[in-house]
N, C-alpha and C positions, 0 to 999 in steps of 0.2 A: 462406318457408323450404322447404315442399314441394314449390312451381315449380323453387326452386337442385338440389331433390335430385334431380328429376324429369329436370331437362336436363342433370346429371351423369352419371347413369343412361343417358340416349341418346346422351350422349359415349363414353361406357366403349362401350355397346352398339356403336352406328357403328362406331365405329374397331378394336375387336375383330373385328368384323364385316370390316370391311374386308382386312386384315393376314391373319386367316385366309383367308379367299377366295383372294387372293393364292396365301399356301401352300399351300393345295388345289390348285391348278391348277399351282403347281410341280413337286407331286407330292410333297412334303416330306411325312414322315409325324411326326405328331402334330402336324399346322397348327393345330388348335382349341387347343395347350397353348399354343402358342409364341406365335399369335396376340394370344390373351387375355392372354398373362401381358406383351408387348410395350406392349399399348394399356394396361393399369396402369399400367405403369411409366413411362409419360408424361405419364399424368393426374396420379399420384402425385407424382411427381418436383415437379410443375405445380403441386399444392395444393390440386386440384379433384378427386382420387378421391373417388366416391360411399364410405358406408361399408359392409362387408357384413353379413349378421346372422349373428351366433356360431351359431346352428343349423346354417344355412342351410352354413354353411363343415362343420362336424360330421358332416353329411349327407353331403356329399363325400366326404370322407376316410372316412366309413365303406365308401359305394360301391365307392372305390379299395382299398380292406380285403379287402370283397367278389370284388374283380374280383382281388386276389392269390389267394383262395380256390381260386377255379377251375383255379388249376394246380397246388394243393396236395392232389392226390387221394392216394389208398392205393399207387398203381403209381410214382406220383410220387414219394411220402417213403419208398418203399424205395429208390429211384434216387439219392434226397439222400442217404440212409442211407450207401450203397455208396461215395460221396466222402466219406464224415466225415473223414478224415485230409485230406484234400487240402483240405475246407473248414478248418479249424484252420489250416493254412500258410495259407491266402490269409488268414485273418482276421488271426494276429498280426500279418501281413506288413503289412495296409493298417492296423491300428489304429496299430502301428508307427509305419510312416512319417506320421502324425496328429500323433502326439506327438512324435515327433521335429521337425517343423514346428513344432509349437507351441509347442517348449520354444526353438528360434532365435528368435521370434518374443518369447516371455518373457523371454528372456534379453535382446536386444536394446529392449525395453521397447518396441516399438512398441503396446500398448495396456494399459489397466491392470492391472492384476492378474492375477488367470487366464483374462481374457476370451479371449483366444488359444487356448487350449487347446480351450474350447468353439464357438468358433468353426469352429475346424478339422477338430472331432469331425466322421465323415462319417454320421449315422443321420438320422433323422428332424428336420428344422429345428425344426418346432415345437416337437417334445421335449427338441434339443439348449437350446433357447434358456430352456424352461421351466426345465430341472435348471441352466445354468447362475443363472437367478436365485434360484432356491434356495439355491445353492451361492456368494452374495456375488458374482458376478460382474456387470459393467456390460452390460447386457440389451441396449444401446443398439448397442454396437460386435459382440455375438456374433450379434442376428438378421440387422444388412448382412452380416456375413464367409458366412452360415448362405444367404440367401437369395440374396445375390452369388455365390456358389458355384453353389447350384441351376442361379439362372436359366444362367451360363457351362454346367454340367454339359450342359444339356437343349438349350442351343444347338451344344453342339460333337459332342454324341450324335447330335444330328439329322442333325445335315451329314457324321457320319460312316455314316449308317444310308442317308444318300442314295446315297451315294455307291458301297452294295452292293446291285447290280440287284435282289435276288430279296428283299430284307427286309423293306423297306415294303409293307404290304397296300395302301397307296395309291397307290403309284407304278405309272407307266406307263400309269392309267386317266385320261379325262378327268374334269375338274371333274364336269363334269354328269352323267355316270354315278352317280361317288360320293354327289351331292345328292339322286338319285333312290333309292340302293339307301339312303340316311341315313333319305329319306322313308318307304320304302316297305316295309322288309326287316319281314317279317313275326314276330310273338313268342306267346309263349304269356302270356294276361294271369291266370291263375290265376297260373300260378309270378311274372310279375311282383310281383303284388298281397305275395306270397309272398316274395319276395326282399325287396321294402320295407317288409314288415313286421320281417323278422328284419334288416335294416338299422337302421332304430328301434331295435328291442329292446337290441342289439348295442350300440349307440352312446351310449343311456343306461347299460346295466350299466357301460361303460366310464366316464365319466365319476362315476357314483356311487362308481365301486371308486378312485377320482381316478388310473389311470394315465398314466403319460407316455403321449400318443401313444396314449388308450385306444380314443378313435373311427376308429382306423385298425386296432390290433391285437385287440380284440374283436371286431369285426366278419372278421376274415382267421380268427381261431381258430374263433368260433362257424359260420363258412360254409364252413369245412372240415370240422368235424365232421355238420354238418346234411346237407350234399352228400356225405360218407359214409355218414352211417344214412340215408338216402335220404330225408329230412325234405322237402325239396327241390332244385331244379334251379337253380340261380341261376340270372337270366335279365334278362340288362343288356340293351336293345335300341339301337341304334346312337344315335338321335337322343339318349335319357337319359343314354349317354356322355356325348356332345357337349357338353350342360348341366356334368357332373363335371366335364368336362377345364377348360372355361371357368371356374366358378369356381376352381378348385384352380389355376388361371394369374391369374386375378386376384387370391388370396390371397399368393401370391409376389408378385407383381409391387406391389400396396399396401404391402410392406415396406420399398421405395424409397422413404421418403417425404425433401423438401428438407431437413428440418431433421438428419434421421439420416443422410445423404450429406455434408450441410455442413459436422459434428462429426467426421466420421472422414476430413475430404477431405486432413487431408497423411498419413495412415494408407496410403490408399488404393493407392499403388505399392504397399507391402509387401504387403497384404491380397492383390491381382490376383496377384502374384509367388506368394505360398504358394499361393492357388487353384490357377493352372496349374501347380507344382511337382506339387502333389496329383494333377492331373487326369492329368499324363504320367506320373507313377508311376504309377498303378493300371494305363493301357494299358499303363503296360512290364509292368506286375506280368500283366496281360488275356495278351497275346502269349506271355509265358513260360506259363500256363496252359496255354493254344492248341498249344502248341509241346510240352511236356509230355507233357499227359493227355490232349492229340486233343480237347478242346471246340471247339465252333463257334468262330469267332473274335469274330463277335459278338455270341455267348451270354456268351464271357469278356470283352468289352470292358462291357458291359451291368453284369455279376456283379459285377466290380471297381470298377464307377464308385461316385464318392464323390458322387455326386447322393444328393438326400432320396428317402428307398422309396418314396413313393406319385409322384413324379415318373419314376423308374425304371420303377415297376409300366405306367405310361402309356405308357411309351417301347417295352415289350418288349412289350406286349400290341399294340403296333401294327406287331411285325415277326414274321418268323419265325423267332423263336427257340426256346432249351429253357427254358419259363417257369420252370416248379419248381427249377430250379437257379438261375436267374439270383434270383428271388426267394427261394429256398432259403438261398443265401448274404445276400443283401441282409438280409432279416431275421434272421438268427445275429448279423449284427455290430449290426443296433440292438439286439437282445437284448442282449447283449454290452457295450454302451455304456451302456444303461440300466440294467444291475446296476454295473458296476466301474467307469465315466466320473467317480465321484468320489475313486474310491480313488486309481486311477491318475491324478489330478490332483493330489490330496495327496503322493502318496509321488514325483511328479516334485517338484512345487515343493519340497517338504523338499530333496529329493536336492541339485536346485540351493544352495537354501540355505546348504545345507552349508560352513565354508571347508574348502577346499585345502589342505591337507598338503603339503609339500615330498616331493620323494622324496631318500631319502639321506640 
């Protein structure tokens, strides 16, 4: 049994290994996410994804927590301050169109119950997935719709981040530069030590307080205020990335498993159709920003994407964007979803309910 796990383990590795590399040398930026989450989703699919350890995935996501932190300084959340009206339009506008998706989706009954709704929600997958099974919904159909979404999100992010010369930190350098500065970039290991300690700490208090999505947002709240009072310096070094980005793409990607594709596979038109309805609404919603209020364009393509936050956080930290807004907003609306994602499930479904009145 521990030869099968062993040579699954050098499967995932290989071929994650491989796929990145590739994207490395493409010049794609965030090869390590797309890589990794790629070769899951073929193991997965297959029947032979290794399993991961609940920690070990916790760690991650706190990292990714972390690594929102750093753009969440004092100079920063007065700048998110200065949008607060303009954050509220974007947020109603994409929570909106969410439900609005979701309620076509319900109404035409393409999956049971209220699983549509949470499926569609665009915050944090894990989180959405957990409130929905709280919330009576089939867990089954809301993590495909949750993690199909992501994975499209971060593939179509990509190819659009390629596509603007100056964003990707990666782009235009070769493979082997980037392998050697992966190797070689120099850190400070007190403040390391330091960072993964209050990574830890962070990521337990979250789970003991049992929030949605605590080991992601603990850890963004506590490393914002620590790197305020000057407790410390976070200090992520490129290669321990690399490690996050990998799991947290193989955590998506083991979400495809055969049996949960097989059960939603005549779903599955609908499910792809609302995904990219979602996805082209938020860039039309991104451009109207852009167009607007003067944001970068792909600070507002980033800001509106209905990808999961700590996939987001991955994507903008690898271009050059305005982190603190692009994350500034992304975290309002999982905020936002995690307090009222039941209400406004309840008070649509009633509404629907409802019969129709004639008029006249």
């Amino acid at each position: 049994m521990r030869s099968d796990s062993t040579l699954r383990w050098l499967q995932l590795l290989a071929l994650s290994l491989a796929i990145s590399l590739l994207l490395v040398a493409a010049g794609l930026p965030a090869a390590w996410l797309i890589g990794s989450m790629a070769g899951s989703i073929v193991l997965s699919v297959r029947g032979i994804a290794p399993p991961l350890p609940k920690n070990t995935m916790l760690a991650a996501q706190g990292m990714v927590g972390l690594l929102i932190a750093t753009g969440l300084h004092a100079d920063a959340l007065r700048e998110v301050g200065r949008h607060g009206l303009l954050f509220a339009g974007v947020l109603l506008a994409v929570v909106g169109l969410s439900v609005l998706l979701g309620a076509i989706l319900y109404q035409l009954r393409v999956l049971p119950g209220t699983s549509a709704f949470w499926g569609v929600f665009p915050g944090a997958a894990s989180a959405m997935t957990m409130m929905a099974e709280s919330n009576g919904a089939d867990v089954r159909y809301v993590a495909l719709m949750q993690y199909l979404r992501v994975a499209i999100v971060v593939m179509v992010a990509t190819s659009v981040m390629h596509g603007v010369p100056s964003t990707a930190d990666a782009a235009g350098h070769g493979m082997g530069s980037q392998l050697h500065r992966l190797a070689t970039a120099p850190f400070d290991a007190v403040e390391l030590a330091k960072t993964l300690l209050l990574c830890a700490a962070a990521v337990w208090a979250g789970q003991r307080l049992r929030w949605p999505s605590g080991a992601l947002l603990m850890p963004m709240l506590a490393g914002a205020l620590a790197q305020h009072l000057g407790w410390v310096r976070i200090t992520q070094p490129a290669w321990l990335m690399v490690i996050v980005y990998c799991l947290i793409g193989w955590g998506i990607g083991r979400r495809f498993s055969r049996d949960v594709v097989r059960h939603a596979w005549r779903s599955l038109p609908w499910l792809l159709a609302s995904i990219f309805a979602l996805i082209l609404a938020c860039a039309g919603l991104g451009w109207v920003l852009s167009r607007w209020a003067g944001i970068d364009p792909l600070t507002a393509y980033l800001a509106t994407s209905p990808g999961g936050i700590d996939a987001v956080a991955i994507l903008a930290a690898s271009a050059h964007v305005d982190l603190p807004f692009v994350m500034g907003l992304q975290t309002a609306r999982l905020l936002c979803l995690l307090a009222l994602g039941p209400l406004i499930v309840r008070a649509v479904v009633r509404r629907l309910a409802e019969p129709q009145t004639p008029r006249g």
